[in-house]
PAPASE-358609 format. One record per residue (C-alpha): x, y, z. Coordinates in pm, 1 decimal, decimal comma. Example, Ala and Ser with C-alpha at 12.3 -4.5 7.8 and 13.67 -1.06 7.14 Angstrom:
east  north  up
1230,0  -450,0  780,0 $
1367,0  -106,0  714,0 $
//
This chain:
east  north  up
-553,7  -444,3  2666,8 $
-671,0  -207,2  2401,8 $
-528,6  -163,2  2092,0 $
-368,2  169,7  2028,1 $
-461,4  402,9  1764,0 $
-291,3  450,2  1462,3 $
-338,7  789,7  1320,3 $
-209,2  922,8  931,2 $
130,5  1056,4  975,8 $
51,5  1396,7  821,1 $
-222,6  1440,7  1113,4 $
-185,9  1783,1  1328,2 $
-448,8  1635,6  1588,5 $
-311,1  1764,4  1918,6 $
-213,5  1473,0  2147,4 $
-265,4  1635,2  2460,4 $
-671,2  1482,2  2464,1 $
-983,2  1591,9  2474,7 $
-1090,4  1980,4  2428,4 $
-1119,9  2185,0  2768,5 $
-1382,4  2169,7  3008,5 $
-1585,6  2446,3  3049,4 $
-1531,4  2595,9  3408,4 $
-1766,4  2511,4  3675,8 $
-1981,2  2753,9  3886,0 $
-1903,0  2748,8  4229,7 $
-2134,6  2816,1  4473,1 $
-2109,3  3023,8  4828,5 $
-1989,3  2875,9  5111,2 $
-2287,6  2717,3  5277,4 $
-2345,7  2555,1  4868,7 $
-2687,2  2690,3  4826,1 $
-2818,2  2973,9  4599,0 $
-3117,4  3151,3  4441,1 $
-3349,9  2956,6  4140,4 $
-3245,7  3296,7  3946,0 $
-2879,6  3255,2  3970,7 $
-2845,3  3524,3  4214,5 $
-2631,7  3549,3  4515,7 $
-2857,0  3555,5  4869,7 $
-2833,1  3896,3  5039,6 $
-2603,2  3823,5  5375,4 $
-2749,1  3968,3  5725,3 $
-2497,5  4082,4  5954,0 $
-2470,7  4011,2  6292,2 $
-2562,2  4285,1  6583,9 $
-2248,1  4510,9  6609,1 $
-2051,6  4293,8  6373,9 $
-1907,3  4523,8  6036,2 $
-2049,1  4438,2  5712,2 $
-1765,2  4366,1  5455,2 $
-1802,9  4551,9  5117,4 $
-1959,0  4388,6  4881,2 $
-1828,8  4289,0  4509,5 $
-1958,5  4507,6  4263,2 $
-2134,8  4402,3  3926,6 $
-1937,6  4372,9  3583,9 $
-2120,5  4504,0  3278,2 $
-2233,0  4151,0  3158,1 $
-2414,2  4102,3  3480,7 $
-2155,2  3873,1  3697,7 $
-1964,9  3920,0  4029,1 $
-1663,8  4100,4  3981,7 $
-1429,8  3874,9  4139,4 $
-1176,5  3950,4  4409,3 $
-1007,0  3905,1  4741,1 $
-1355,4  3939,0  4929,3 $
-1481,1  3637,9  4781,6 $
-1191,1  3423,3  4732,0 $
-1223,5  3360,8  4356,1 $
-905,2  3549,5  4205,0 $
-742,3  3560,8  4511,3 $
-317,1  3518,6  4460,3 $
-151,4  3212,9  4655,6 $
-22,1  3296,2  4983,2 $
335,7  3267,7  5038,6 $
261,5  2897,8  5210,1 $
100,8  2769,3  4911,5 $
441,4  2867,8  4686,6 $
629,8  2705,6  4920,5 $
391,7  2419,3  4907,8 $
427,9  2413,7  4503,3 $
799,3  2429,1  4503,4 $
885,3  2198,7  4772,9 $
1044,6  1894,8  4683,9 $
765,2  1692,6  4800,7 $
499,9  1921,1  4607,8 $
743,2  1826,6  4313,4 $
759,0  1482,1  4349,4 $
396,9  1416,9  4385,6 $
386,1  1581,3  4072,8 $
593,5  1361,6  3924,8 $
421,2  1037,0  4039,2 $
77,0  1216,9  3953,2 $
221,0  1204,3  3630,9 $
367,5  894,8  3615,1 $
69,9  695,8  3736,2 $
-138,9  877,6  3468,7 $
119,4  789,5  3217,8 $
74,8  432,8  3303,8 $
-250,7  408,2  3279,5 $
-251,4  557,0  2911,4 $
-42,2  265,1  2811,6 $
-220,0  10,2  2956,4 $
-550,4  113,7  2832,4 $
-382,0  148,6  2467,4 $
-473,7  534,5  2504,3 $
-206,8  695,2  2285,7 $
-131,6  767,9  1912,2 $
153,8  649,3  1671,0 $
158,8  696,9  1349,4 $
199,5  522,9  1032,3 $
569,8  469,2  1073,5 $
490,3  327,3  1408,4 $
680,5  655,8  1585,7 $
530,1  716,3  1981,7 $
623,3  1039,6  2055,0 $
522,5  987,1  2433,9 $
703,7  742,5  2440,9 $
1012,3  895,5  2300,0 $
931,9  1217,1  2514,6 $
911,1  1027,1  2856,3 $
1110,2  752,2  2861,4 $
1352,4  717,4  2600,5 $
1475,7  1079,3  2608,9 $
1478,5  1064,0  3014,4 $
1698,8  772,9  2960,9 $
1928,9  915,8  2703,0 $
1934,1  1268,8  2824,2 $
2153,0  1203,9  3105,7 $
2447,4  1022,5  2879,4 $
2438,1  1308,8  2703,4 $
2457,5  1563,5  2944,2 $
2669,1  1429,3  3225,5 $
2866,1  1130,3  3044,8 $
2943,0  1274,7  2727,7 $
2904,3  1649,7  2778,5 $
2733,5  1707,9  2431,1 $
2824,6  2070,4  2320,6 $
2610,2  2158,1  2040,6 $
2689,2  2466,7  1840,5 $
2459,1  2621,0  1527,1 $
2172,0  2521,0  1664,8 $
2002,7  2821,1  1453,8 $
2040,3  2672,7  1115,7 $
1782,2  2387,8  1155,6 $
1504,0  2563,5  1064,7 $
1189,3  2576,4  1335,6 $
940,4  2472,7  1107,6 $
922,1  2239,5  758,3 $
1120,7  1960,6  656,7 $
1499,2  1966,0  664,7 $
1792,9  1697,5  553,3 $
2048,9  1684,4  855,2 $
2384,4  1502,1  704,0 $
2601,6  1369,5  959,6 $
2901,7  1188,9  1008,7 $
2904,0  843,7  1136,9 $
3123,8  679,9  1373,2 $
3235,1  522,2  1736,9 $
3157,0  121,8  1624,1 $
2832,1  149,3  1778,9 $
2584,2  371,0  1686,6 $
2587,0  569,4  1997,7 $
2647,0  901,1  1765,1 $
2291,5  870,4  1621,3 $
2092,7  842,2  1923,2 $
2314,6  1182,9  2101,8 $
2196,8  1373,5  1760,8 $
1846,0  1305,5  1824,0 $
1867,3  1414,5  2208,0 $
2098,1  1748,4  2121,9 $
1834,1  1855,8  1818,1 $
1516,4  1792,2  2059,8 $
1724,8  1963,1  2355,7 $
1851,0  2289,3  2223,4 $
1620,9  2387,1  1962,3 $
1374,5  2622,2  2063,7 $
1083,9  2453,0  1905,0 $
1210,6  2116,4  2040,2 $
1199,3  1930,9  1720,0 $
1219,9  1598,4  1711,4 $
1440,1  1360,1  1472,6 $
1384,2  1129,1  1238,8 $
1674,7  891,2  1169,5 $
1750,2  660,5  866,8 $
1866,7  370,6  1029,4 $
1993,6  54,6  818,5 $
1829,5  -274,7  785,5 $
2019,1  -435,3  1011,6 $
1839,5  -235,7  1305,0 $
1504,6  -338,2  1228,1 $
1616,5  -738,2  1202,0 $
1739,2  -705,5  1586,3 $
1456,6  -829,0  1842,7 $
1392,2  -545,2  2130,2 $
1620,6  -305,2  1912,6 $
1353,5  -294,6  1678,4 $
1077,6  -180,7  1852,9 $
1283,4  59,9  2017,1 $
1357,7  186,4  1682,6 $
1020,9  213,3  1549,1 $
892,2  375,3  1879,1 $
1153,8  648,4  1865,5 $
1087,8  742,1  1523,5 $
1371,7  572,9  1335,8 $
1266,1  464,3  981,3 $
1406,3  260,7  716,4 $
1708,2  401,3  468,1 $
1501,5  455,8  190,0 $
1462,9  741,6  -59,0 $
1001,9  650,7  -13,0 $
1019,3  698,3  365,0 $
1223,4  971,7  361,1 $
1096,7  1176,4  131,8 $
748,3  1135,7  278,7 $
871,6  1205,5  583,9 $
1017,9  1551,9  491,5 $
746,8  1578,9  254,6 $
500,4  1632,4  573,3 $
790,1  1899,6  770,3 $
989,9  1638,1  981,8 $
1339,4  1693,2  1080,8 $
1532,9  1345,9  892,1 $
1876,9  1236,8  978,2 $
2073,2  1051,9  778,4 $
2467,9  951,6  765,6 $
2572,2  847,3  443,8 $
2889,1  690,0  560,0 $
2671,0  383,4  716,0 $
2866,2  100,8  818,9 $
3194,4  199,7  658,9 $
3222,0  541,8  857,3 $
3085,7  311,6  1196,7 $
3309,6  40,2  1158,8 $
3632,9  234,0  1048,9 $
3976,8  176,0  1245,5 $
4094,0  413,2  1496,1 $
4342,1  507,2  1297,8 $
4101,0  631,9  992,0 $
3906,6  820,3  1254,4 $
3769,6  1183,8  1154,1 $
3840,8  1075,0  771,6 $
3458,1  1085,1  624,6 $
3464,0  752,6  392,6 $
3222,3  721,5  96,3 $
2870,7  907,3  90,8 $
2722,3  623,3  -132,8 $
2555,7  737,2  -487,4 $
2412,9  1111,0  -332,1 $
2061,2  932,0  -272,0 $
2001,8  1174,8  -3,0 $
2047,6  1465,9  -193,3 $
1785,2  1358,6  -457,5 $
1566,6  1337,4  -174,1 $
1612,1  1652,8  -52,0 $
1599,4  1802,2  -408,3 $
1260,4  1644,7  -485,8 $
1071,1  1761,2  -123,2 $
1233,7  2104,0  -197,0 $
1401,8  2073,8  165,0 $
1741,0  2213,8  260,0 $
2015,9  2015,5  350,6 $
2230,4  2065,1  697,6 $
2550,3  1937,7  722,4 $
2637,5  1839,0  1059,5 $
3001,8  1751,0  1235,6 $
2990,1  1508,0  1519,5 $
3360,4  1503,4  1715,4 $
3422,5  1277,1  2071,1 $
3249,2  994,2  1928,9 $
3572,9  809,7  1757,1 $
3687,9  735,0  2055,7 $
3443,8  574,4  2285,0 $
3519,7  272,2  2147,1 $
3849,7  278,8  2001,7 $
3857,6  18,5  1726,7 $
4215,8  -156,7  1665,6 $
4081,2  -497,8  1505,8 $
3807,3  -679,3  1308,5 $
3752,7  -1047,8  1391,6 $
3555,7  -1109,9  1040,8 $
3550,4  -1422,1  1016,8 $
3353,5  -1430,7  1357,9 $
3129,1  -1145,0  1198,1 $
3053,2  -1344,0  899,0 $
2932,0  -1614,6  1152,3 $
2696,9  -1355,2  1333,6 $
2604,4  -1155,1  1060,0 $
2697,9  -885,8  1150,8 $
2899,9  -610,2  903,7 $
3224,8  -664,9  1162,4 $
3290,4  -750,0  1519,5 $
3481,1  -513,4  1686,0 $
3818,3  -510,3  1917,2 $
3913,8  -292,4  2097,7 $
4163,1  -224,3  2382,6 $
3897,6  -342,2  2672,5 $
3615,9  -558,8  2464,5 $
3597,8  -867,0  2457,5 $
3894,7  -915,7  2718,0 $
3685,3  -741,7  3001,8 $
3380,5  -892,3  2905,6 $
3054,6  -687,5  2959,3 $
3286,9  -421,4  3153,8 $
3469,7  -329,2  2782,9 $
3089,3  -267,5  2646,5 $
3137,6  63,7  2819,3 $
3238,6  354,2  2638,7 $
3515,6  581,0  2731,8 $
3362,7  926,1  2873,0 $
3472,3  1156,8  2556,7 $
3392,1  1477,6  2549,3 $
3150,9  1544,8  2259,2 $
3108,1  1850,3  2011,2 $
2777,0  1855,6  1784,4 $
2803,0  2155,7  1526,4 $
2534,4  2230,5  1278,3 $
2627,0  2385,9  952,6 $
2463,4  2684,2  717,6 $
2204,1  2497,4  543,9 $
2208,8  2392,1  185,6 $
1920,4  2547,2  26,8 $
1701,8  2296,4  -283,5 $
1421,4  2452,5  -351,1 $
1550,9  2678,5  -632,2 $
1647,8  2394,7  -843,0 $
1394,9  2265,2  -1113,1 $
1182,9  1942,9  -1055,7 $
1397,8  1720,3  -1314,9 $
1719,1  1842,6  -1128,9 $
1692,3  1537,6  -916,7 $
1781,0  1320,6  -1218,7 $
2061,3  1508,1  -1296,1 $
2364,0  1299,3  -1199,1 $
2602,6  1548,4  -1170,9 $
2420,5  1789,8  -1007,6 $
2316,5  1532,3  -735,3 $
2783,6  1427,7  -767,7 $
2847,2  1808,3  -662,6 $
2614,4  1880,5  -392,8 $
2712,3  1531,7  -212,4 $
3061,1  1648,1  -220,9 $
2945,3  2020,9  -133,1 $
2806,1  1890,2  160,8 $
3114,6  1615,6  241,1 $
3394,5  1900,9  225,6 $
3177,9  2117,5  394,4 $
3131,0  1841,4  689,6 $
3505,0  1737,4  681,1 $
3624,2  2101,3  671,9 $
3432,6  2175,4  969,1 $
3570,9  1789,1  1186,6 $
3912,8  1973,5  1141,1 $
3867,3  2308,1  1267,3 $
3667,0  2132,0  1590,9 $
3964,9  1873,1  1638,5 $
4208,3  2169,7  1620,5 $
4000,8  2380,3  1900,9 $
3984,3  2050,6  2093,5 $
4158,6  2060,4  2410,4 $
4160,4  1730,5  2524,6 $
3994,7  1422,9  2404,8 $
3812,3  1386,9  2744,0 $
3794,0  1731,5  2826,7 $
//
């Protein structure tokens, strides 16, 4: 199997392939023609009407029409044809197959962080699309203030014991925005030490939570998510749920202030309560290494059965954005400049989980 390329994560390159071909000349219907390029005069039969012939454009060539065949619109059969469902689906293997064959033959591009975007275009967003749509019934509102081109700092909340809330962002930015922009999420360490969950990770674009990767990665005009709260906002109680915990030291905000992006607070509601979490067995945690182990009304005492999340009814909203590219190039080092924009953009997220709970109906509907 071939290797795949690796190309620098700042390339443009279009992944689609190679350039277009240049159109090939068809020739009449018997397949013959002049040595000069010219069409052979047609006799017509005795008593048999001669058709009118295609004029000449003013660069020399046919003019093209319904006589000849070459511009002529599908019939009504051949729409049918397109649109049928079997048209569709051979479409859809067509595509598949060729899909396949890219991967096996190492024909596709990642780049430096290890991100596949064909991957994450095919596959994983195929699979995730339809637990967003149908299970959780992701409404996402303010859509318009990520901007549709250049870097930008999405701040979210963080919550629901496993990161389920992270993955739903990614699928509602690439989903509603008109540009379909894709994602980049700061995911902990703890992700990239988990075999399978790893490469997952890396192939859907998720990066480590550092203030390097980041800021090159916003540096170059990618979308990067980030939710301060990490595990303390995950792993919260049920009965803390919709209370933002700690936003750490405000390293995202230097980031943001030194690539001169803007900052989006975002408000995540329905995802407290997929897995609502009423104890912490730590000392089994400790023993796993994980941050906590989880229990909840159905997990562990159904087994595999309580891994499945309650069907909440989910509410993404997308604040105005925070602009930083007024400030001065040392403001990054200012400490309390970095203190008041972190808590700008906490009250601004926390404000905003109230007014959603308040218009909630129903936590499942």
């Amino acid at each position: 199997m071939a290797d795949a390329r690796v190309i620098p994560f700042d390339d443009d390159r279009s992944r689609s392939g190679g350039g277009a071909r240049p159109a090939r000349r068809r020739t009449g219907a018997g397949g013959s023609g002049r040595g000069d390029g010219s069409a052979a005069p047609v006799s017509a039969l005795p008593g048999a009407q001669v058709p009118e012939q295609p004029g000449l454009l003013s660069d020399g060539s046919p003019e093209t029409g319904a006589a000849d065949g070459g511009s002529r619109e599908p019939g009504p059969d051949a729409v049918e044809a397109d649109r049928s469902p079997a048209g569709g689906w051979e479409r859809r293997i067509a595509g598949g197959l060729a899909f396949l064959r890219r991967r096996v033959t190492g024909d596709y591009d990642v780049d430096e962080f290890g991100y596949d975007r064909e991957l994450t275009d095919q596959v994983l967003m195929s699979a995730l699309r339809p637990l967003a749509d149908k299970y959780f019934r992701v409404e996402v509102k303010g859509i318009e203030n990520i901007p549709s081109d250049g870097g930008a700092l999405i701040v979210a909340n963080h919550s629901g014991t496993l990161p389920l809330d992270g993955l739903m962002l990614q699928v509602a930015v690439h989903d509603n925005h008109p540009a379909e922009r894709h994602l980049r999420l700061l995911a902990a360490d703890l992700v990239f030490h988990l075999p399978v969950v790893n490469e997952l990770a890396r192939k859907a674009g998720h990066t480590l939570a550092c203030a390097e990767d980041a800021q090159r990665l916003l540096e170059t005009g990618e979308i990067v998510g980030v939710m301060p709260e990490g595990f303390k906002g995950i792993g919260k109680p049920f009965g803390e749920r919709y209370k933002l915990q700690r936003f750490g030291r405000g390293g995202f905000v230097s980031t943001a202030l030194r690539a001169g992006t803007p900052i989006v607070p975002c408000s995540i509601v329905g995802a407290e309560e997929i897995y609502p979490m009423i104890g912490n067995a730590k000392t089994l945690a400790r023993l796993l290494g994980f941050p906590y182990f989880p229990i909840t009304p159905t997990f562990p005492w159904l087994g595999p059965l309580g891994a499945l999340p309650l069907p909440t009814k989910w509410t993404i909203q997308f604040g105005e954005p925070i602009p930083t590219d007024g400030y001065p190039p040392e403001a990054a080092e200012d400490p309390m400049l970095m203190f008041n924009l972190t808590d700008q953009v906490r009250e601004q997220i926390q404000h905003t989980l109230y007014k959603l709970l308040v218009q909630r109906r129903s936590v499942f509907f």
